[in-house]
N, C-alpha and C positions, 0 to 999 in steps of 0.2 A: 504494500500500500504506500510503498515510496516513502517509506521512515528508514531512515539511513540504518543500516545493521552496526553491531557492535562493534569498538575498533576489536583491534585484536591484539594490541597492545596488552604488557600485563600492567595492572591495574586501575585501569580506565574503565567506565561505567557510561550508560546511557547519557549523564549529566553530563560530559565530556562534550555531548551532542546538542548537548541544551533544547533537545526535543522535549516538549513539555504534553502531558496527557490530554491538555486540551488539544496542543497541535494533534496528535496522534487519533482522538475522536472525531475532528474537522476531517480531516485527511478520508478519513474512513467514510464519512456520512454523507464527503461530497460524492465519493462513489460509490455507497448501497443506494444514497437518495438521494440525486442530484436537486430534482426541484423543491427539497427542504419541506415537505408538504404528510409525511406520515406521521401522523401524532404521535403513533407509537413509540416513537422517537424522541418525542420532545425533553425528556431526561438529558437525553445523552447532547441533544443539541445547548443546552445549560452546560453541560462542561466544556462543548466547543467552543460557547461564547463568551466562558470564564467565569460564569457565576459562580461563588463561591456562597452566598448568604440565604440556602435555604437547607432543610432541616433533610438530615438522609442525601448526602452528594454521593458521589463516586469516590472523594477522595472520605467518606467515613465506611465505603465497600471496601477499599485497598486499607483501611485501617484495621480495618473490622479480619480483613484477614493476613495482614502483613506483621501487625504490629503484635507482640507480648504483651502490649503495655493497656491494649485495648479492650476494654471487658463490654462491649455492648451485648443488650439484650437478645435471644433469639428474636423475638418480635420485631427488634429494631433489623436484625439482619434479612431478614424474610423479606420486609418492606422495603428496603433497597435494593434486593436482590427483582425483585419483582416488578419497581421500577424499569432496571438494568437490562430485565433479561431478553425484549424484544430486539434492543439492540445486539445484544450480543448473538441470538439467535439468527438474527439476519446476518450480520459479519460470518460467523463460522457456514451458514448456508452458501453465502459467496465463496468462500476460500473453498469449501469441499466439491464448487459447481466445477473449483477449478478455473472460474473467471482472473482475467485480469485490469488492475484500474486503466 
């Protein structure tokens, strides 16, 4: 989806790339849904557009399961995951069609 791969350097990280998860969700949304128009989506187009200030983002999904430190509720995780999943559902549908952007 045209997000640059990791160097291969040792000790460099995605940050290295300064590709940020927003980019990475834009990137994706402008080619599952070019004309920006499936609701189903509208989760995910909040992190393309950088919103940060509503309650269950992506980045409390990536907490929820990256972090030690994180103790949310099942109920909280369901909820976001539930927002998340139509997106994600459509990106892995594309990838497995085998499509390219």
């Amino acid at each position: 989806m045209k997000v640059p791969p990791l160097n291969k350097k040792a000790g460099t990280t995605w940050h290295d790339f300064d590709v940020r998860l927003k980019s990475k969700v834009d990137a994706v949304l402008k080619t599952i849904d070019p004309p920006g128009n499936d609701v189903e989506l509208s989760y995910a187009r909040d992190v393309a557009n950088g919103t940060r200030d509503k309650v269950h983002t992506a980045d409390h999904l990536n907490g929820a399961i990256h972090s030690h430190l994180a103790l949310p509720a099942h109920t909280e995780i369901i909820t976001i995951w539930d927002r998340f999943h139509p997106y994600f559902s459509k990106l892995f549908e594309f990838i497995e069609a085998g499509s390219k952007p």
